[in-house]
N, CA, C and O atoms as CSV, one atom per row, in Angstrom:
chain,resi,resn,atom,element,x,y,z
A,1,UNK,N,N,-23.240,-6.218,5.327
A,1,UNK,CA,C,-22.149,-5.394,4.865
A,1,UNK,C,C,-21.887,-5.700,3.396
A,1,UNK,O,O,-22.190,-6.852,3.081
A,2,UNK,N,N,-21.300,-4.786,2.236
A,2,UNK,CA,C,-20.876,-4.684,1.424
A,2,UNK,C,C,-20.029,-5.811,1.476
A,2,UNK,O,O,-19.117,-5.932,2.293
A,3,UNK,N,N,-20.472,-7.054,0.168
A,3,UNK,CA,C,-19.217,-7.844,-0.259
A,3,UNK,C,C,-18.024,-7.879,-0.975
A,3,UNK,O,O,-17.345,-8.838,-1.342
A,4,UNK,N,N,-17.832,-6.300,-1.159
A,4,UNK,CA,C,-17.099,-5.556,-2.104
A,4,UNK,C,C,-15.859,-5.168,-0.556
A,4,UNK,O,O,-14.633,-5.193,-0.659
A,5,UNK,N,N,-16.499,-4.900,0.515
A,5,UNK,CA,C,-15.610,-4.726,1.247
A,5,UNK,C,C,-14.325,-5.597,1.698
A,5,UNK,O,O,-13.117,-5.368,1.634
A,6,UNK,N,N,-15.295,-7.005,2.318
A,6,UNK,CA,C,-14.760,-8.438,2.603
A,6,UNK,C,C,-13.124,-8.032,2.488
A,6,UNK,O,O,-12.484,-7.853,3.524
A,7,UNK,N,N,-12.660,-7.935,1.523
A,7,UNK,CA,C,-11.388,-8.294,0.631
A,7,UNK,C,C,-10.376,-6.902,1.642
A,7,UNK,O,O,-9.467,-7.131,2.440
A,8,UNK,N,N,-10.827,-5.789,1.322
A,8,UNK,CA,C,-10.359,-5.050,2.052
A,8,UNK,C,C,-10.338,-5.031,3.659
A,8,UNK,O,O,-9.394,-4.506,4.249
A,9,UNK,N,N,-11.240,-5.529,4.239
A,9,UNK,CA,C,-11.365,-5.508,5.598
A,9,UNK,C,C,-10.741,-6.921,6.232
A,9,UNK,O,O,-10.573,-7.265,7.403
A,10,UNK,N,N,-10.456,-7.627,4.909
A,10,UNK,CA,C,-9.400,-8.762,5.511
A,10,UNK,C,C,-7.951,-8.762,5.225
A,10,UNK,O,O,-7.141,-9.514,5.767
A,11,UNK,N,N,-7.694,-7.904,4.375
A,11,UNK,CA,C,-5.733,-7.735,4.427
A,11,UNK,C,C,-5.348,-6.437,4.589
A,11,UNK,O,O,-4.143,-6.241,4.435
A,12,UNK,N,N,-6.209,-5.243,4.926
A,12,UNK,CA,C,-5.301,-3.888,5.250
A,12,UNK,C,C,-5.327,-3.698,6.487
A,12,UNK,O,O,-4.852,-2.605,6.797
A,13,UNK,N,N,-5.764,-4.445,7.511
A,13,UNK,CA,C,-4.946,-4.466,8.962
A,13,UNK,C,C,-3.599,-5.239,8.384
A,13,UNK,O,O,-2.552,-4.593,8.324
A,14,UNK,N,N,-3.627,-6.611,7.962
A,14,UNK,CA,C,-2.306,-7.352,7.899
A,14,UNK,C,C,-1.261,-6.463,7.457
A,14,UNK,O,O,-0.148,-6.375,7.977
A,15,UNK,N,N,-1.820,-5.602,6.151
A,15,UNK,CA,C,-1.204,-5.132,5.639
A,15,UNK,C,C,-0.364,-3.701,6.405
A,15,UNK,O,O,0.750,-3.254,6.133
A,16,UNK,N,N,-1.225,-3.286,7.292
A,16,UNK,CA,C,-0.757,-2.050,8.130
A,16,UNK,C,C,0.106,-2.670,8.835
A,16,UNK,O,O,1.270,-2.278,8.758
A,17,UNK,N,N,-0.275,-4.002,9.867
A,17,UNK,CA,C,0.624,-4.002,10.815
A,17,UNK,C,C,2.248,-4.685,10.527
A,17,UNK,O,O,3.089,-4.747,11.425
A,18,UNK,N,N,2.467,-5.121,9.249
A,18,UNK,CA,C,3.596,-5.512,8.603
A,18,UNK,C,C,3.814,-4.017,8.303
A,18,UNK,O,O,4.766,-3.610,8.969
A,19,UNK,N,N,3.267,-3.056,7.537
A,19,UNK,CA,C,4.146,-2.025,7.703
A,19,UNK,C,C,4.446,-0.701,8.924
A,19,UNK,O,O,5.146,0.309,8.850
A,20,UNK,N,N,3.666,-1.189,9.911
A,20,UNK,CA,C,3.885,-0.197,11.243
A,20,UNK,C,C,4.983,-1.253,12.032
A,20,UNK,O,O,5.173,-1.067,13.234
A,21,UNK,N,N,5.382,-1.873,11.641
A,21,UNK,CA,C,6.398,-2.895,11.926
A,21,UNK,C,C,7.665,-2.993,11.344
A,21,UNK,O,O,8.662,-3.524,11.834
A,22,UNK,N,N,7.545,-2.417,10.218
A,22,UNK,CA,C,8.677,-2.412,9.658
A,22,UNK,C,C,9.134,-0.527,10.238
A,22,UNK,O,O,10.238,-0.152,10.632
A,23,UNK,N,N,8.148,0.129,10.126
A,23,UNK,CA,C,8.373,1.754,10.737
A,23,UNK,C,C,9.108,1.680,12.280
A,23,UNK,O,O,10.100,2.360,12.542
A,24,UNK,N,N,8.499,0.791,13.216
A,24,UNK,CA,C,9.263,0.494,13.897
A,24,UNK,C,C,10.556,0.202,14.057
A,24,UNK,O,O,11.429,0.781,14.704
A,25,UNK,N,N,10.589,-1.115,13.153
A,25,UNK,CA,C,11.993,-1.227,13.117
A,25,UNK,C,C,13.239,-0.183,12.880
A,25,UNK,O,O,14.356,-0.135,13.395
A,26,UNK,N,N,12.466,0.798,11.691
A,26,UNK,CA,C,13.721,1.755,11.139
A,26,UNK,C,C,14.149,2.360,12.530
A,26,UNK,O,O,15.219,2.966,12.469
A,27,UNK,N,N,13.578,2.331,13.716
A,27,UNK,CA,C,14.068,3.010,15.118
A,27,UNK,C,C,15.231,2.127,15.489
A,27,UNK,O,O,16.052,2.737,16.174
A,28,UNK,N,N,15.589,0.698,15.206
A,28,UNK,CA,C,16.275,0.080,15.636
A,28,UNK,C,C,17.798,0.258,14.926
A,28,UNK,O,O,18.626,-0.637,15.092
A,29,UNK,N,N,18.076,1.267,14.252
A,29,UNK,CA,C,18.722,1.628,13.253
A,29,UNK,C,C,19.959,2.728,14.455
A,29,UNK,O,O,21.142,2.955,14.200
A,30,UNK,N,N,19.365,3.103,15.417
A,30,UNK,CA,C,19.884,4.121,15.897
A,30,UNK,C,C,21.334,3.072,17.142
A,30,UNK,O,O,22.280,3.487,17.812
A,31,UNK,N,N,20.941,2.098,16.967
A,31,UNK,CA,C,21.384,1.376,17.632
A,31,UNK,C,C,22.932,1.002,17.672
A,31,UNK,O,O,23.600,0.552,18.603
A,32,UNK,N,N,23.388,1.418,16.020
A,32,UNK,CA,C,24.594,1.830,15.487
A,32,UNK,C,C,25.211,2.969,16.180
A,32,UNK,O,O,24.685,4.057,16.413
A,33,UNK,N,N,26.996,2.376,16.633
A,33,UNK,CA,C,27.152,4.116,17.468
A,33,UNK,C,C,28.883,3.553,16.827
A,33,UNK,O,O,29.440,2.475,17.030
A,34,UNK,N,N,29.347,4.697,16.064
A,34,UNK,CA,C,30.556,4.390,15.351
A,34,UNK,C,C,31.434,4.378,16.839
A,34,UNK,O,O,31.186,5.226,17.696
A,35,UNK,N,N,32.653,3.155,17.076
A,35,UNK,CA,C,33.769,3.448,17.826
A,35,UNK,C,C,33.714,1.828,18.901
A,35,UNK,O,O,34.650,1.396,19.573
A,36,UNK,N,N,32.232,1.171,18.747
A,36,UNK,CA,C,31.989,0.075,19.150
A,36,UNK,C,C,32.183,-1.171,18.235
A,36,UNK,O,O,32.074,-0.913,17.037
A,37,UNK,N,N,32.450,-2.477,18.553
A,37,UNK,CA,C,32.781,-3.481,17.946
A,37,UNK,C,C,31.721,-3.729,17.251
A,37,UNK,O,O,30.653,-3.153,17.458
A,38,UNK,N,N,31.930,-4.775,16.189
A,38,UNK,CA,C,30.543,-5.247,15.287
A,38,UNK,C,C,29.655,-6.225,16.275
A,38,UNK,O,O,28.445,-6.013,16.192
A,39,UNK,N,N,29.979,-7.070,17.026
A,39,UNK,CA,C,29.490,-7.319,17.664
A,39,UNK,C,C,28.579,-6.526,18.912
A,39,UNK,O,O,27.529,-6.900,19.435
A,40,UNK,N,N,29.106,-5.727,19.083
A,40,UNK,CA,C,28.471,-4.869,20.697
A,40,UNK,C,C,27.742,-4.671,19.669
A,40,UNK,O,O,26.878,-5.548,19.672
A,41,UNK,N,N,27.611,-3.936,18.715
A,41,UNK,CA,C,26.439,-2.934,17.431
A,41,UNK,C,C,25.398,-3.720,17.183
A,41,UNK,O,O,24.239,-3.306,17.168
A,42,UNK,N,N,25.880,-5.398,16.883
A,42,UNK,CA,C,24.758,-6.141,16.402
A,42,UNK,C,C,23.635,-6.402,17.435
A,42,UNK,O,O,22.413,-6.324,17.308
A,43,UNK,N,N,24.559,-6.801,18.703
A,43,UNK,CA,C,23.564,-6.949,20.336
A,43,UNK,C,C,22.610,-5.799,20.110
A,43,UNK,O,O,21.408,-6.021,19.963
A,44,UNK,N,N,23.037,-4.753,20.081
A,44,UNK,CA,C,22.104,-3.507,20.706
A,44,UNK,C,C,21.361,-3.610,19.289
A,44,UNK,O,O,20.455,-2.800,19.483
A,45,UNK,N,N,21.228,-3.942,18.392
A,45,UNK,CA,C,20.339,-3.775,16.884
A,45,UNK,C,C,19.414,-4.662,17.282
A,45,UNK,O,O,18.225,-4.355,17.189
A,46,UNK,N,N,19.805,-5.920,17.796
A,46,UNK,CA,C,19.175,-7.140,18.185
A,46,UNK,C,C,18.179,-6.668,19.058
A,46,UNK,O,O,16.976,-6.754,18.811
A,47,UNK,N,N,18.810,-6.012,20.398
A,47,UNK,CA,C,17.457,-5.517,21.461
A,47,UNK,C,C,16.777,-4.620,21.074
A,47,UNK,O,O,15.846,-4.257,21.793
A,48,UNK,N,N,17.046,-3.896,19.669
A,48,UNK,CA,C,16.158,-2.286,19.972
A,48,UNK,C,C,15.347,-3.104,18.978
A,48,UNK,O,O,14.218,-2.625,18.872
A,49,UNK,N,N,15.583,-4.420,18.039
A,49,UNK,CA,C,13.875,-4.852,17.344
A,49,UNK,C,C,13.148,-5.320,18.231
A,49,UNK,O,O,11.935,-5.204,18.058
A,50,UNK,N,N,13.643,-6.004,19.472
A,50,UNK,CA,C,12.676,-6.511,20.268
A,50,UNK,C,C,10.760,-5.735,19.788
A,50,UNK,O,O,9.757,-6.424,19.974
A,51,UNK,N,N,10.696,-4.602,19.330
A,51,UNK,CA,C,9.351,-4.486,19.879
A,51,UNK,C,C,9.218,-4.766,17.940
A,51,UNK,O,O,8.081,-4.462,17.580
A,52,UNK,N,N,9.851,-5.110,17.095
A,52,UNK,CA,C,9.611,-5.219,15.820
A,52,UNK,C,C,8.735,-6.418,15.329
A,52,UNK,O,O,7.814,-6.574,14.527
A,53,UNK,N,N,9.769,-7.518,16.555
A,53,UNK,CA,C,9.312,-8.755,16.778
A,53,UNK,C,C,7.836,-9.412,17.182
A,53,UNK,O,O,7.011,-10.267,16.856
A,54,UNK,N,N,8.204,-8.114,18.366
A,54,UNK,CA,C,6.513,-8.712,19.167
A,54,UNK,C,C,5.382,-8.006,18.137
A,54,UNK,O,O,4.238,-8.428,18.307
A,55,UNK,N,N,5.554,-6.998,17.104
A,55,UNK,CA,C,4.461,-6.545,16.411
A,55,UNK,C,C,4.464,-7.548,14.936
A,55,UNK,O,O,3.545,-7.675,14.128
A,56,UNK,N,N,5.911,-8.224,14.918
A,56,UNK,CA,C,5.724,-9.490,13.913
A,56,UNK,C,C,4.714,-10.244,14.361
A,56,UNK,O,O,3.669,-10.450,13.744
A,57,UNK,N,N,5.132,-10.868,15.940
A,57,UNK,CA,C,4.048,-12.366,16.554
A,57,UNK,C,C,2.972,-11.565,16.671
A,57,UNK,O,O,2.403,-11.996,17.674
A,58,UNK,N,N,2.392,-10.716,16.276
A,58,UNK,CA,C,0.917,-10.057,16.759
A,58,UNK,C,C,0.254,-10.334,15.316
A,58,UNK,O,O,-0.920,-10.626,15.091
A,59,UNK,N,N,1.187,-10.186,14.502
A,59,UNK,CA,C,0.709,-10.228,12.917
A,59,UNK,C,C,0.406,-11.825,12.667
A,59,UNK,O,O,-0.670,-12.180,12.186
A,60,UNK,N,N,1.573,-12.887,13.079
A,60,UNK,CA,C,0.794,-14.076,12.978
A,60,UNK,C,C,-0.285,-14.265,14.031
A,60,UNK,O,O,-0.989,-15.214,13.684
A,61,UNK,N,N,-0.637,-13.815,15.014
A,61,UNK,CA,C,-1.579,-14.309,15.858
A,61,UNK,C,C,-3.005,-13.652,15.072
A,61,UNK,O,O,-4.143,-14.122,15.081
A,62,UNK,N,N,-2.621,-12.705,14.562
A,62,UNK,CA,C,-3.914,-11.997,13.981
A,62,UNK,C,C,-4.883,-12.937,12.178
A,62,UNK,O,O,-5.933,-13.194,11.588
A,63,UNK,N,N,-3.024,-13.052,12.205
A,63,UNK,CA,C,-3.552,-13.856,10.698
A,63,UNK,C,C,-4.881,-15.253,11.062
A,63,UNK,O,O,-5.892,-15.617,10.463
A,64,UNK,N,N,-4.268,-15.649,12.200
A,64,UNK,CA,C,-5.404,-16.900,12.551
A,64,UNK,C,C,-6.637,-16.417,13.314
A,64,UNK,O,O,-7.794,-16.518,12.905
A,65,UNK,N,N,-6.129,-15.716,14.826
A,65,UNK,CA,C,-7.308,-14.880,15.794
A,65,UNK,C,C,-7.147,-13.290,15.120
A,65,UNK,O,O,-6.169,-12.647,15.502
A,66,UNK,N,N,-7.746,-12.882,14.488
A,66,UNK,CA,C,-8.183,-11.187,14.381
A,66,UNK,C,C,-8.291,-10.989,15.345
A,66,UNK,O,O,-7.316,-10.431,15.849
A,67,UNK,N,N,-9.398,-11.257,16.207
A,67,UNK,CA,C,-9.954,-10.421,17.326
A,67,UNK,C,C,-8.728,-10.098,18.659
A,67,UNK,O,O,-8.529,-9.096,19.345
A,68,UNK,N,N,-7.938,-11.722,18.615
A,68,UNK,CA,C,-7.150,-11.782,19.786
A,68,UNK,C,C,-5.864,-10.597,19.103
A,68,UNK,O,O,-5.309,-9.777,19.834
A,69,UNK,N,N,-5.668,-10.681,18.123
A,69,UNK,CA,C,-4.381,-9.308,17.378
A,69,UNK,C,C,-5.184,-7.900,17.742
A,69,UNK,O,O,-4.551,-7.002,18.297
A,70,UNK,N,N,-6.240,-7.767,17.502
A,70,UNK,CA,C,-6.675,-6.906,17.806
A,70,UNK,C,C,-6.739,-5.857,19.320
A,70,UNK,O,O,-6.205,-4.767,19.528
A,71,UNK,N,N,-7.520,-6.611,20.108
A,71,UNK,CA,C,-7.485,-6.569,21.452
A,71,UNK,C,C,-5.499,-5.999,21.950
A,71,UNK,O,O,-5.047,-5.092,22.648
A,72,UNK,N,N,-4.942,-6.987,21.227
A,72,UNK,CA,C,-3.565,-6.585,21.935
A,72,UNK,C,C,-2.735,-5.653,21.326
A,72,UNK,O,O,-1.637,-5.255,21.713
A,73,UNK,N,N,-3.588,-5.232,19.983
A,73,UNK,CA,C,-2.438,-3.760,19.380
A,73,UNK,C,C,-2.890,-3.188,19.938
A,73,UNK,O,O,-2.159,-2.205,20.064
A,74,UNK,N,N,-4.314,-2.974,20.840
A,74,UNK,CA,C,-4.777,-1.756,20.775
A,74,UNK,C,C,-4.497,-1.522,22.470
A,74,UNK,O,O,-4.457,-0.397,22.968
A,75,UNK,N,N,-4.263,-3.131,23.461
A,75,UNK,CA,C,-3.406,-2.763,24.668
A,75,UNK,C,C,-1.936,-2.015,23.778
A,75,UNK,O,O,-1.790,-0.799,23.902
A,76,UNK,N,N,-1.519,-2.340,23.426
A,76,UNK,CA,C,0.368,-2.513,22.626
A,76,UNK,C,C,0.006,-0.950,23.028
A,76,UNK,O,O,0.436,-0.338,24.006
A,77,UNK,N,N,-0.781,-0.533,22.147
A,77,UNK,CA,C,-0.662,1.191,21.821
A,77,UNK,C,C,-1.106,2.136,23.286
A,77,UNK,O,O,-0.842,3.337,23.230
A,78,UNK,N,N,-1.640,1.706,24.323
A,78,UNK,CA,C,-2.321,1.776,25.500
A,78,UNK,C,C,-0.956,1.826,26.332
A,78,UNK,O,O,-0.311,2.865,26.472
A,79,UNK,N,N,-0.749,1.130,26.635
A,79,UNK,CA,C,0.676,0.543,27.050
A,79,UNK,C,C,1.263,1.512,27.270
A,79,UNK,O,O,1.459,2.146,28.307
A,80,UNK,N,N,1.768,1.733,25.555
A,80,UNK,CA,C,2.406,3.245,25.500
A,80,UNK,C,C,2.621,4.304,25.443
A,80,UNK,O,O,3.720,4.844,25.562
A,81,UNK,N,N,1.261,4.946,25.186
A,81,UNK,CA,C,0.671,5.833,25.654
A,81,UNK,C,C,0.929,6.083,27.187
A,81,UNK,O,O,1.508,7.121,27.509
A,82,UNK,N,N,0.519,5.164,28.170
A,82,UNK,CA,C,0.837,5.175,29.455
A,82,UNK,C,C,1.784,5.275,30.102
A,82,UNK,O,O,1.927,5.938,31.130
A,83,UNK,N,N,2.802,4.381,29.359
A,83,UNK,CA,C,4.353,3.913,30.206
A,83,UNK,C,C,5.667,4.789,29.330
A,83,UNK,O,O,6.808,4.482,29.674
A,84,UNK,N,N,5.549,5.606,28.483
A,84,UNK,CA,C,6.097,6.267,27.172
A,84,UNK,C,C,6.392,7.474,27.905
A,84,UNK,O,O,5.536,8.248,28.332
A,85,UNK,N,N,7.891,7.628,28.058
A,85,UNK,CA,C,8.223,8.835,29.008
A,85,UNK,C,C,8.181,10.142,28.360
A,85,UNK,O,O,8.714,11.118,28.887
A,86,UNK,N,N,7.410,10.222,26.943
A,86,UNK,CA,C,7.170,10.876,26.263
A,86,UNK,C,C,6.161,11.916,26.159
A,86,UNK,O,O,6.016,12.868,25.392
A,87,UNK,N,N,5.309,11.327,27.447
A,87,UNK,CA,C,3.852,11.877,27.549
A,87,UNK,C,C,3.510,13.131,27.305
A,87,UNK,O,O,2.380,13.543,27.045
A,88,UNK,N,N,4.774,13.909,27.412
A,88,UNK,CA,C,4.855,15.571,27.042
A,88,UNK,C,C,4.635,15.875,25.719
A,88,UNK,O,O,4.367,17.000,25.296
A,89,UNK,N,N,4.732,15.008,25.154
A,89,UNK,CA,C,4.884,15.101,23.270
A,89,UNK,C,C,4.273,14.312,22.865
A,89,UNK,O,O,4.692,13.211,22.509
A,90,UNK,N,N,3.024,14.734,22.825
A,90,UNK,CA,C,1.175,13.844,22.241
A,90,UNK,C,C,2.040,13.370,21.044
A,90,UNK,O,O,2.107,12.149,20.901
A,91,UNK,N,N,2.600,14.020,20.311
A,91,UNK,CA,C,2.974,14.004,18.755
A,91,UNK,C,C,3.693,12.426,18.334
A,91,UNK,O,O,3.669,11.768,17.294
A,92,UNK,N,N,4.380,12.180,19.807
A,92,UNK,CA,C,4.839,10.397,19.668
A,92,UNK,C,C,3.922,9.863,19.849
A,92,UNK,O,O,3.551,8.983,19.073
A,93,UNK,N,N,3.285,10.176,20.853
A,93,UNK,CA,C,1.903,9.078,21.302
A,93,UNK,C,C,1.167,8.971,19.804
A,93,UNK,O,O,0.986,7.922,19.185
A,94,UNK,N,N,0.874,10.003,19.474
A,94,UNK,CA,C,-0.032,10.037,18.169
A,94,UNK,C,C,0.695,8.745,16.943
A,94,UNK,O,O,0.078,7.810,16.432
A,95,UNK,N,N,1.887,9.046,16.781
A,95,UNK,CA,C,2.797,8.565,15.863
A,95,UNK,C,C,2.725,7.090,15.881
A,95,UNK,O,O,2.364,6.287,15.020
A,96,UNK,N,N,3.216,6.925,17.238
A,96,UNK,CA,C,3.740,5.284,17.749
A,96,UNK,C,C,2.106,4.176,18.014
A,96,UNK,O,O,1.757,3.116,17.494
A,97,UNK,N,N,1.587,4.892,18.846
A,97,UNK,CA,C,-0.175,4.746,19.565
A,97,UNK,C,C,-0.968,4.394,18.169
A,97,UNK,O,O,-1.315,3.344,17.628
A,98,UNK,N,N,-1.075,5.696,17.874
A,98,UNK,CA,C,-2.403,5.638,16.768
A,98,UNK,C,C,-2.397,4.714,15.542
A,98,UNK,O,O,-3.406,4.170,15.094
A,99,UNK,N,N,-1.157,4.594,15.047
A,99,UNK,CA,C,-1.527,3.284,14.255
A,99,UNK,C,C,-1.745,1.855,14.751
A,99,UNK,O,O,-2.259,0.966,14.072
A,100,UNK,N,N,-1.345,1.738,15.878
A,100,UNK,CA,C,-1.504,0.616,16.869
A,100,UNK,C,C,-2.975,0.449,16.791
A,100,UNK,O,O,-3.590,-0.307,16.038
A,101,UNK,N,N,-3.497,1.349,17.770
A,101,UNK,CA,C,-4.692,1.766,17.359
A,101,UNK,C,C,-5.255,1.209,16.412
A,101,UNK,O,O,-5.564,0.029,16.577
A,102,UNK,N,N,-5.600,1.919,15.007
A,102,UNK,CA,C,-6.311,1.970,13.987
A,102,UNK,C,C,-5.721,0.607,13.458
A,102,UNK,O,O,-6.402,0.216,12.510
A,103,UNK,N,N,-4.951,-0.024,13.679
A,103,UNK,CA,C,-4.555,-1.582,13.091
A,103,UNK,C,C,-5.540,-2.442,13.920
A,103,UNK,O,O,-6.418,-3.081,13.339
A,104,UNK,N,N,-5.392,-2.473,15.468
A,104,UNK,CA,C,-6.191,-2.729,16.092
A,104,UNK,C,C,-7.606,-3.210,15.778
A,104,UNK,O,O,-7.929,-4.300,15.304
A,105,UNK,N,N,-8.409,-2.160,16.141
A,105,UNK,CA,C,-9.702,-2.097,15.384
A,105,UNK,C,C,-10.351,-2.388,14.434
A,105,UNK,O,O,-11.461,-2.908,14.323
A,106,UNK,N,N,-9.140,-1.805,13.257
A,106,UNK,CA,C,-9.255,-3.257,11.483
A,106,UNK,C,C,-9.182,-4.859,11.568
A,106,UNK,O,O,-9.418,-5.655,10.660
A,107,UNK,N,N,-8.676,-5.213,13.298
A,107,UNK,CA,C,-8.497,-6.468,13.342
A,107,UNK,C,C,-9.596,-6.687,13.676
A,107,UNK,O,O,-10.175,-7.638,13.153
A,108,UNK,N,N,-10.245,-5.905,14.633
A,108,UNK,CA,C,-11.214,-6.498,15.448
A,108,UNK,C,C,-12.867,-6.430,14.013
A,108,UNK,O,O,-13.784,-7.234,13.841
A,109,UNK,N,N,-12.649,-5.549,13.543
A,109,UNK,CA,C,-14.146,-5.355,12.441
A,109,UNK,C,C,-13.582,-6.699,11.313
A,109,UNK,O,O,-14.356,-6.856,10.369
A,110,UNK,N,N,-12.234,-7.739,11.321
A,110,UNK,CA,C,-12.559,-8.512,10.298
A,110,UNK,C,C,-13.323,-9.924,10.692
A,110,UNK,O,O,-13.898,-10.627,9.861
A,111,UNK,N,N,-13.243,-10.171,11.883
A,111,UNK,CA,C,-14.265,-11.302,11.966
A,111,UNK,C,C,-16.182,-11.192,11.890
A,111,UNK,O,O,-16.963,-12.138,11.792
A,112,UNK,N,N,-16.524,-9.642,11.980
A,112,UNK,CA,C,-18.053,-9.233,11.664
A,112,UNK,C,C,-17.676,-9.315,10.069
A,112,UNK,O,O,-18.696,-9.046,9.433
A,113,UNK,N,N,-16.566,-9.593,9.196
A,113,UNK,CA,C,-16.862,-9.587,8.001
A,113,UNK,C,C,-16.974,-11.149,7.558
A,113,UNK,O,O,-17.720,-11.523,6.653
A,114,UNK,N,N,-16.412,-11.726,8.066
A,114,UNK,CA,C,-16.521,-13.441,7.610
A,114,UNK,C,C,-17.302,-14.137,8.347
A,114,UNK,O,O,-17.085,-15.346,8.432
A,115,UNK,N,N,-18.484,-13.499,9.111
A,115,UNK,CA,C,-19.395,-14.207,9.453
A,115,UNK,C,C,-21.014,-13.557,8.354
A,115,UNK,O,O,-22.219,-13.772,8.481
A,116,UNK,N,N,-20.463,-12.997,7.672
A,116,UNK,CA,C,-21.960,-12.540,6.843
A,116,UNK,C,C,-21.482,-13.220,5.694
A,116,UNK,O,O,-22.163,-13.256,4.670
């Protein structure tokens, strides 16, 4: 492979899945509902990053195992595709899924790059 690649094929998964992570998060935003205490608001902000989090620990697991980050964005996106009561509207699956996906896969092609 191109050693011109190396560089790219080792930080634009990291780089995707810190920002399909932060896209996530902006969902946790909805979590705000005017007429509730600051506290009740912060709880429910707190649970709706839950999945912000687990695509944080996927990002350190990837930084050390690629392959093992890999393998599990691309269950992550599987998952939801499957269990996503959305199934009527490809257009989320596409949205939420496919970068899962395509982060995925950038994880899994960076260890064929640091073995050449």
């Amino acid at each position: 492979m191109n050693r011109s690649l190396d560089p790219f094929l080792r930080w634009v998964p990291r780089v995707l899945c810190f920002v399909f992570a932060g896209f996530i998060g902006l969902f946790a935003l909805d979590a705000f509902e005017p007429g509730r205490s600051l506290g009740t608001n912060l709880a429910a902000f707190a649970v709706h990053l839950t999945p912000t989090f687990i695509l944080l620990a996927m990002l350190a697991i990837g930084w050390r195992w690629p392959k093992a980050a890999g393998v599990l964005l691309i269950v992550a996106g599987c998952a939801y595709a499957f269990m996503s009561p959305a199934r009527q509207h490809l257009s989320w699956i596409a949205v939420i899924a496919a970068p899962a996906w395509i982060t995925g896969a950038l994880f899994l092609m960076t260890p064929a790059v640091r073995r050449k």
